[in-house]
DOTOR-654044 format. One line per field, with one value per atom (N, C-alpha, C, O): atom name; y, x, z; residue in one letter; residue number from 1. Coordinates in steps of 0.05 Angstrom, whole numbers. Atoms other than C-alpha are relative to their C-alpha. Layout:
BEGIN
a: [CA|...];
c2: [Y|...];
c1: [X|...];
c3: [Z|...];
r: [a|...];
k: [NUM|...];
***
This chain:
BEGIN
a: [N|CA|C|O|N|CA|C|O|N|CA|C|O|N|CA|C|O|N|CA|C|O|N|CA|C|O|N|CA|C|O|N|CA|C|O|N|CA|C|O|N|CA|C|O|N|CA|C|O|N|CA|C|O|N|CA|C|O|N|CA|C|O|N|CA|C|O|N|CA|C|O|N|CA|C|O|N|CA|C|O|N|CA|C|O|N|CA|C|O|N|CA|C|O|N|CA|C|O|N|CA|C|O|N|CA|C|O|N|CA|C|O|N|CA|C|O|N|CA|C|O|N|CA|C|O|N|CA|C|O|N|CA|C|O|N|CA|C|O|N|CA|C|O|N|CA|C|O|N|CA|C|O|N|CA|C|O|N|CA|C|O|N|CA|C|O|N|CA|C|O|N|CA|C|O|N|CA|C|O|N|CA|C|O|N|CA|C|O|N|CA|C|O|N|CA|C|O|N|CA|C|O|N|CA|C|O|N|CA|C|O|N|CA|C|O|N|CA|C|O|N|CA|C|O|N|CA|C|O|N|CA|C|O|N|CA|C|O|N|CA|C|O|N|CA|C|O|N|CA|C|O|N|CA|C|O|N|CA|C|O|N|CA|C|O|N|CA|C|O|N|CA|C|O|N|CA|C|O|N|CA|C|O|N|CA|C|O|N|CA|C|O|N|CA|C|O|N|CA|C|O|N|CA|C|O|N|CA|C|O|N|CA|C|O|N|CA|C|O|N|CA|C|O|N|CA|C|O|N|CA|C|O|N|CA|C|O|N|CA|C|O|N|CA|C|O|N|CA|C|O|N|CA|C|O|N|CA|C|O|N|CA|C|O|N|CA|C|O|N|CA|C|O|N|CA|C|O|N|CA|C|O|N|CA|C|O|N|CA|C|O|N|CA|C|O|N|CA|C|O|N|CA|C|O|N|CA|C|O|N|CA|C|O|N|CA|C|O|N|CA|C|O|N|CA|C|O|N|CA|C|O|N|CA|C|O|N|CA|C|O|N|CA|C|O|N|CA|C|O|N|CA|C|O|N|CA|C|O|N|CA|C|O|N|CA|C|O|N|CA|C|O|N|CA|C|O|N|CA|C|O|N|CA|C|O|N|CA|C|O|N|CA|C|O|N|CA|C|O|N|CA|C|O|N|CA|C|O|N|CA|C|O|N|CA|C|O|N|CA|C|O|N|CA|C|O|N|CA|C|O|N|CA|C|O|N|CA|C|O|N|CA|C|O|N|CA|C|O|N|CA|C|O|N|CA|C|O|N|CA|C|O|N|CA|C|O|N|CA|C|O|N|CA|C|O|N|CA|C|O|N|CA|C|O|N|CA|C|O|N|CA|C|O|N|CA|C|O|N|CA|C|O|N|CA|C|O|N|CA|C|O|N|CA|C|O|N|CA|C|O|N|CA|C|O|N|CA|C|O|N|CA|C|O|N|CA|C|O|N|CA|C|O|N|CA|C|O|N|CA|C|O|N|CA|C|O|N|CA|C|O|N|CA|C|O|N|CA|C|O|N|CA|C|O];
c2: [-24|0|25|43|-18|48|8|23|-10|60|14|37|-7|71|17|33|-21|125|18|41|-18|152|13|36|-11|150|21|45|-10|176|28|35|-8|230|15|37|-15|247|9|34|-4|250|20|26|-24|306|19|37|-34|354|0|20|-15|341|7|27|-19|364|21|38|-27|419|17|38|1|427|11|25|-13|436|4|-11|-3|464|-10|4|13|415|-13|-38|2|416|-21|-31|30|358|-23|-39|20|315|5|-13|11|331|-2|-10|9|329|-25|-36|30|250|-11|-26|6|242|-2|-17|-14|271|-16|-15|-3|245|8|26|-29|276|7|24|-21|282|7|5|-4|305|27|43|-20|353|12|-2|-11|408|18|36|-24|440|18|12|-16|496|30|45|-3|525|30|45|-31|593|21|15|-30|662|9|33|-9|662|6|-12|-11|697|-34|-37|34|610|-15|-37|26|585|-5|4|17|545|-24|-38|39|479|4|20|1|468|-24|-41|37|407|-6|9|9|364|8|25|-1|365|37|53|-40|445|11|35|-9|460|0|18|8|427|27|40|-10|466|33|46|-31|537|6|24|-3|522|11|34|-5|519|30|44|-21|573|29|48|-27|626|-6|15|-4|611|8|25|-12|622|27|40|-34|691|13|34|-8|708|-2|19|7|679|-16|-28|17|645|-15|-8|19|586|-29|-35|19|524|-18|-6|-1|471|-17|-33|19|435|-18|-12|16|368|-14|-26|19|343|-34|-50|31|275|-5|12|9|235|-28|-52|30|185|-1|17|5|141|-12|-18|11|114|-6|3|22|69|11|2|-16|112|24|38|-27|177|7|-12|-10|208|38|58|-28|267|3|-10|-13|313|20|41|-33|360|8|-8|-22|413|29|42|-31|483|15|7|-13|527|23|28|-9|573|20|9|-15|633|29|38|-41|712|7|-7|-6|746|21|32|-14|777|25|36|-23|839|19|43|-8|858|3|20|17|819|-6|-10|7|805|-41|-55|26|730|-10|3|16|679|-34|-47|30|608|-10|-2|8|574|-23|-35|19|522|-19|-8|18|462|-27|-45|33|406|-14|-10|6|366|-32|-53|21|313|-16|-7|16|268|-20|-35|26|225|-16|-5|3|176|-19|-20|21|116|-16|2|8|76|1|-12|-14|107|28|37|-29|174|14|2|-20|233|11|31|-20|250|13|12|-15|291|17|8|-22|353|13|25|-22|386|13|-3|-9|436|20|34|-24|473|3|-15|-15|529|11|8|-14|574|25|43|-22|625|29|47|-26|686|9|33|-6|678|9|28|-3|673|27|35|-10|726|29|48|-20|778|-10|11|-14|765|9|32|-12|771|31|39|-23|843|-5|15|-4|824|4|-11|8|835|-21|-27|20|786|-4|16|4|760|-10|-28|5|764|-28|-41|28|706|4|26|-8|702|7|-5|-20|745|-19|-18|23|687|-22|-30|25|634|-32|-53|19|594|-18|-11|15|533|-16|-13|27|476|-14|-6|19|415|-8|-16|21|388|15|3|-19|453|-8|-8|3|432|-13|-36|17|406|-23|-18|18|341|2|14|-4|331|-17|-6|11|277|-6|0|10|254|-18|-10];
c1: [16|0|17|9|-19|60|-1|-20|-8|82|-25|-22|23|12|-1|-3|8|3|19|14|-10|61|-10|-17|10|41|-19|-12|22|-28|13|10|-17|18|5|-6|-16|55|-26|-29|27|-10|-17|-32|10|-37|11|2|-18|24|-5|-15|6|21|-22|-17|23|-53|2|-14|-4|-32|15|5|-28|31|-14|-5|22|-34|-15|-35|25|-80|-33|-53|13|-121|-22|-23|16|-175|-15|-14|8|-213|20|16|-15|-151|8|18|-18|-128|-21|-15|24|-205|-2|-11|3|-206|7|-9|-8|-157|-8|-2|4|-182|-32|-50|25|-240|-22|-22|24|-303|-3|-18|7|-290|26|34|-24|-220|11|-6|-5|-181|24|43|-20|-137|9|-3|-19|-86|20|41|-25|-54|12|-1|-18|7|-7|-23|14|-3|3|26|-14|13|-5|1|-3|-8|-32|-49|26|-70|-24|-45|10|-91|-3|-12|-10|-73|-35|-56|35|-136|-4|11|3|-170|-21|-39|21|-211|-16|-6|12|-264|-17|-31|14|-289|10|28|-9|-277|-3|13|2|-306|20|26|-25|-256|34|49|-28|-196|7|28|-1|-214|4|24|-3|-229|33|46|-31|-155|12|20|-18|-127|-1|15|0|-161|8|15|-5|-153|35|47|-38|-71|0|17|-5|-82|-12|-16|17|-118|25|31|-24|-54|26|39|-25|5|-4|-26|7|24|15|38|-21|53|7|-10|-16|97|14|28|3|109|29|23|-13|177|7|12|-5|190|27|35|-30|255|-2|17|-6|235|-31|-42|17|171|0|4|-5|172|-19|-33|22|122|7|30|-4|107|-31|-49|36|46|-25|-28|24|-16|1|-19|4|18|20|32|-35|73|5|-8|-16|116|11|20|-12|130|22|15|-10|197|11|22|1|205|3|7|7|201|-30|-41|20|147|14|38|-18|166|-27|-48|18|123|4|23|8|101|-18|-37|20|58|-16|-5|22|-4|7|15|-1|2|18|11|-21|70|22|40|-9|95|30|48|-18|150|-2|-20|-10|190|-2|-3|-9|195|8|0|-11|232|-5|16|7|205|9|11|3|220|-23|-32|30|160|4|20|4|136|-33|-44|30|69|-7|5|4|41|-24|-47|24|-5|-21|-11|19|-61|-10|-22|17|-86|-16|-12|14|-140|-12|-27|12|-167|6|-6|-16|-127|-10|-16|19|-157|16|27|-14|-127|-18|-33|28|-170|22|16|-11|-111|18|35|-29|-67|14|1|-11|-15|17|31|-19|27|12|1|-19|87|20|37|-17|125|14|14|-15|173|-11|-7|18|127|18|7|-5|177|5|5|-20|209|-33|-35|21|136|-21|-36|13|102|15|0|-22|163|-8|-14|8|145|-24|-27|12|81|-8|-31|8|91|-5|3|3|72|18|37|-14|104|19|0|-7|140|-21|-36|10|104|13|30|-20|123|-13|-33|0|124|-31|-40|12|64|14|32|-2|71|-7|12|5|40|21|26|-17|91|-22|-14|12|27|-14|-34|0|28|-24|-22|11|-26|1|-11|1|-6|-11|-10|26|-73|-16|-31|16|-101|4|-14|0|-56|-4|5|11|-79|21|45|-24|-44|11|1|-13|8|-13|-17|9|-26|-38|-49|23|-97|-21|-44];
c3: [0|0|0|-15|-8|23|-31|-35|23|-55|-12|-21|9|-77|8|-10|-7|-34|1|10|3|-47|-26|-29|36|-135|13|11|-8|-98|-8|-32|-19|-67|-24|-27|30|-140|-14|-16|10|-171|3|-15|-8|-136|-6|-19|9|-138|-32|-42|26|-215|-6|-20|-6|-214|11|2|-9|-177|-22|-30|18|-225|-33|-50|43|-298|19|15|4|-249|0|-3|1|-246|18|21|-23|-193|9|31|1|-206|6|24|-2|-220|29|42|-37|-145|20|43|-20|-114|-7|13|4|-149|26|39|-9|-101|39|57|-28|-36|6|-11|-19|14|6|24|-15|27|27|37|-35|103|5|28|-3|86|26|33|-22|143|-12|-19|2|124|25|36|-25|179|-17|-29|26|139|25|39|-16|174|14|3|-14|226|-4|-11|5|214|-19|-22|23|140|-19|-17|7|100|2|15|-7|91|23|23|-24|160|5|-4|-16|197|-10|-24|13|184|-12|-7|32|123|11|27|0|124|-25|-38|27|69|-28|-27|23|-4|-11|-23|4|-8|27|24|-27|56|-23|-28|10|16|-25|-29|30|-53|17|15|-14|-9|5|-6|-9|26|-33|-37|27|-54|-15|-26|5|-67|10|-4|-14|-19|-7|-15|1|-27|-29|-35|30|-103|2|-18|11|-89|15|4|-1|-55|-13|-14|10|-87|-26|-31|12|-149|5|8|-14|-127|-18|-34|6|-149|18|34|-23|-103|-13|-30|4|-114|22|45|-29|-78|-11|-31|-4|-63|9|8|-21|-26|8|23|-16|-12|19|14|-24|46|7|16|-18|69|24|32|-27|134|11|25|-1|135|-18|-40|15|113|-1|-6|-2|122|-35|-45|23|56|12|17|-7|74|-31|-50|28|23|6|17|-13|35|-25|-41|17|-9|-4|16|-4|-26|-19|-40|11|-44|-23|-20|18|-107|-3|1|15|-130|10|23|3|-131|12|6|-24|-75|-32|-50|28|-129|1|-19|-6|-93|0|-3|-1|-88|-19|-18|11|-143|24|8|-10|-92|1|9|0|-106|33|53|-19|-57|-9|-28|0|-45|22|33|-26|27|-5|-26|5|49|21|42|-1|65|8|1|9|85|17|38|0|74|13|6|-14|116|-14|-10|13|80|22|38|-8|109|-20|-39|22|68|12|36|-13|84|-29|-37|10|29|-32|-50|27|-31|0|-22|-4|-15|20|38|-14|16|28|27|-23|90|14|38|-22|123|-16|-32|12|99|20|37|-23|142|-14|-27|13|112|30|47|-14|151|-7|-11|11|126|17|41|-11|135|3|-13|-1|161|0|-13|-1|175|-25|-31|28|103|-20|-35|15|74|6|-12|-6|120|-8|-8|8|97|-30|-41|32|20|3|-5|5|32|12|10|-8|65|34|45|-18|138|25|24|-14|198|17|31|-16|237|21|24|-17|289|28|31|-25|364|11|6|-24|411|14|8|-15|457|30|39|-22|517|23|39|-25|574|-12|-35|-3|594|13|22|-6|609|-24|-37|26|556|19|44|-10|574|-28|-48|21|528|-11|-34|13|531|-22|-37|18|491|-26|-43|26|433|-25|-24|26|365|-3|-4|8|353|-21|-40|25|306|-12|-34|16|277|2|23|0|264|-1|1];
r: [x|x|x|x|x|x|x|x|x|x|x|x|x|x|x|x|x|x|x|x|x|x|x|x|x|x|x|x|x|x|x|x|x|x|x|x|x|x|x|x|x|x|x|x|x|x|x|x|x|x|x|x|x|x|x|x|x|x|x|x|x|x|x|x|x|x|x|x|x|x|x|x|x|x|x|x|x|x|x|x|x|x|x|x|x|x|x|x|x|x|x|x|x|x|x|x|x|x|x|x|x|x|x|x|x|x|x|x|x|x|x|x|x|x|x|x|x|x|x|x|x|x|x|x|x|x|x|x|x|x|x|x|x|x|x|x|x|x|x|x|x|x|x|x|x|x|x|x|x|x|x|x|x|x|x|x|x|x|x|x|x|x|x|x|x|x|x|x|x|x|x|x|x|x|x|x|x|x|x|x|x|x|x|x|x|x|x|x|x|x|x|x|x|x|x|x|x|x|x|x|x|x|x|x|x|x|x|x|x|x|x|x|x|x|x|x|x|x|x|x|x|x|x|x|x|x|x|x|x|x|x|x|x|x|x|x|x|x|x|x|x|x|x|x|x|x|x|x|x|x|x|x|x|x|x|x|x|x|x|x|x|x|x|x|x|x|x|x|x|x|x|x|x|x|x|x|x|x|x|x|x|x|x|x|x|x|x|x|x|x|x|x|x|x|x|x|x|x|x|x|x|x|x|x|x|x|x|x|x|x|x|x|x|x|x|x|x|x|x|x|x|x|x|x|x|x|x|x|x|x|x|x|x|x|x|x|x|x|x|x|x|x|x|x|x|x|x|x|x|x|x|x|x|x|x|x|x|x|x|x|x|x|x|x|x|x|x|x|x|x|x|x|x|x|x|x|x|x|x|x|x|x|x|x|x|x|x|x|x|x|x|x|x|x|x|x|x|x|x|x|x|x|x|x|x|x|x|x|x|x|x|x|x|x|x|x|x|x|x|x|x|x|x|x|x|x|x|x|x|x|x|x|x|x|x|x|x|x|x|x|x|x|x|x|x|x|x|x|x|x|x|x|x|x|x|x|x|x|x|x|x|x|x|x|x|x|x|x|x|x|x|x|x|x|x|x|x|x|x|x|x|x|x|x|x|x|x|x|x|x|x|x|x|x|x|x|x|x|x|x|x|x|x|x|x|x|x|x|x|x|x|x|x|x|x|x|x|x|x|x|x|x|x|x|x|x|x|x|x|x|x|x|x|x|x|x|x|x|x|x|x|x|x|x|x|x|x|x|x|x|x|x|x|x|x|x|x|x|x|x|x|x|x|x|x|x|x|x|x|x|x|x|x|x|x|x|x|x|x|x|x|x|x|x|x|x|x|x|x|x|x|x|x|x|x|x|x|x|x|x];
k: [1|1|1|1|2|2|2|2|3|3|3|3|4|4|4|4|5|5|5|5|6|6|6|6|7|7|7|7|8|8|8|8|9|9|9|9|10|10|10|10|11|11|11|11|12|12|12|12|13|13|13|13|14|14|14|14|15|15|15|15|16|16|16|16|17|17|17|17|18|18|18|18|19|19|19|19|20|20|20|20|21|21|21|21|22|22|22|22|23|23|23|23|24|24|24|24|25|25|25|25|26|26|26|26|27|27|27|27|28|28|28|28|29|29|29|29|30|30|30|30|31|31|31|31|32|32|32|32|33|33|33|33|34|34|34|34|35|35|35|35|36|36|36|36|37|37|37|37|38|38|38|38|39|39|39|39|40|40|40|40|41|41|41|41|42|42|42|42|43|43|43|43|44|44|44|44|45|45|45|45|46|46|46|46|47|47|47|47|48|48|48|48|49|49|49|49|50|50|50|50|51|51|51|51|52|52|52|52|53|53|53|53|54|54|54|54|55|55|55|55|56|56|56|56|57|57|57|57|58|58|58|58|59|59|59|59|60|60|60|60|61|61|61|61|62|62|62|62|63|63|63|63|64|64|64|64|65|65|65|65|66|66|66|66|67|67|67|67|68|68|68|68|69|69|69|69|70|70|70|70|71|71|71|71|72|72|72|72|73|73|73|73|74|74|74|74|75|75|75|75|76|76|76|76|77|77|77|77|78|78|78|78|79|79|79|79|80|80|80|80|81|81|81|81|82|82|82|82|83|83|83|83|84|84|84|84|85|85|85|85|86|86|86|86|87|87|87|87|88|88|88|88|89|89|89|89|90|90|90|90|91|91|91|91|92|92|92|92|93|93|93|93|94|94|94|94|95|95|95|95|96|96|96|96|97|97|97|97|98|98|98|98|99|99|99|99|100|100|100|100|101|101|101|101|102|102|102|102|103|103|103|103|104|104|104|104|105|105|105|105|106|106|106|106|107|107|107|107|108|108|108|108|109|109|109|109|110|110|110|110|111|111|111|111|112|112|112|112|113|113|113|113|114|114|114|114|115|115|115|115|116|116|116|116|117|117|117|117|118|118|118|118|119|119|119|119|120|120|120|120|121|121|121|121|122|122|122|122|123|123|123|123|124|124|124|124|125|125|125|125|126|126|126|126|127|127|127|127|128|128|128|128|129|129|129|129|130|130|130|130|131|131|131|131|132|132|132|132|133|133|133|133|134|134|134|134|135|135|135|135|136|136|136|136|137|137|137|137|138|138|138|138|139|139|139|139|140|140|140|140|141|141|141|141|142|142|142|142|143|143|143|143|144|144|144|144|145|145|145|145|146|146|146|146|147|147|147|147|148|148|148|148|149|149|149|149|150|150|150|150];
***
């Protein structure tokens, strides 16, 4: 199953790669979960096949983007993608090169989990924003946080 979901895996980015909206919803779940990384006009969690497509879109009403991957690894039903992100903020036209990396879920041959995390300061500086400070309370509770996996 591992290889399959990696092809799965390849299969998407090149749908992404022509654009191809359909060819990368074939792929995806209808109770799919997107976690898209913090700090950035996209961050939050998407749900379902209209969640997944909104996520694609709101990042294309900002940037034009290109996703290159250096390396996918599986590891049971998950594939890691690391990479860089490549494109032009709409607004700015200001370049960027980030670098990425995408957490796959898959179940069934079907995509139900996305995690993407970037290099938010490199990405929040093309697109114009400030840095963002630290939070200010040294009071963490563990149990608040979203797991890494799903």
């Amino acid at each position: 199953m591992s290889q399959l979901n990696v092809d799965i895996i390849r299969s998407v980015y090149d749908a992404f790669d022509s654009q191809d909206m359909d060819g990368i919803l074939d792929h995806v779940d209808n109770d799919v979960q997107v976690f898209a990384t913090e700090g950035l006009p996209w961050s939050g969690t998407y749900s379902g096949t209209d969640g997944f497509e909104e996520f694609l879109r709101t990042v294309e009403e900002a940037v034009r983007l290109t996703i290159e991957t250096d390396e996918l690894i599986e590891s049971g039903e998950s594939v890691a993608q690391i990479g860089r992100s490549l494109g032009q903020v709409h607004i700015t036209g200001t370049h960027f090169n980030t670098r990425e990396i995408h957490i796959w879920g898959l179940r069934a041959g079907k995509v139900v989990s996305f995690q993407n995390y970037a290099d938010t300061r490199t990405q929040r500086a093309a697109l114009g924003l400030p840095d963002r400070e630290p939070p200010l309370s040294d009071d963490t509770d563990d149990r608040n946080r979203e797991p890494f996996w799903s």
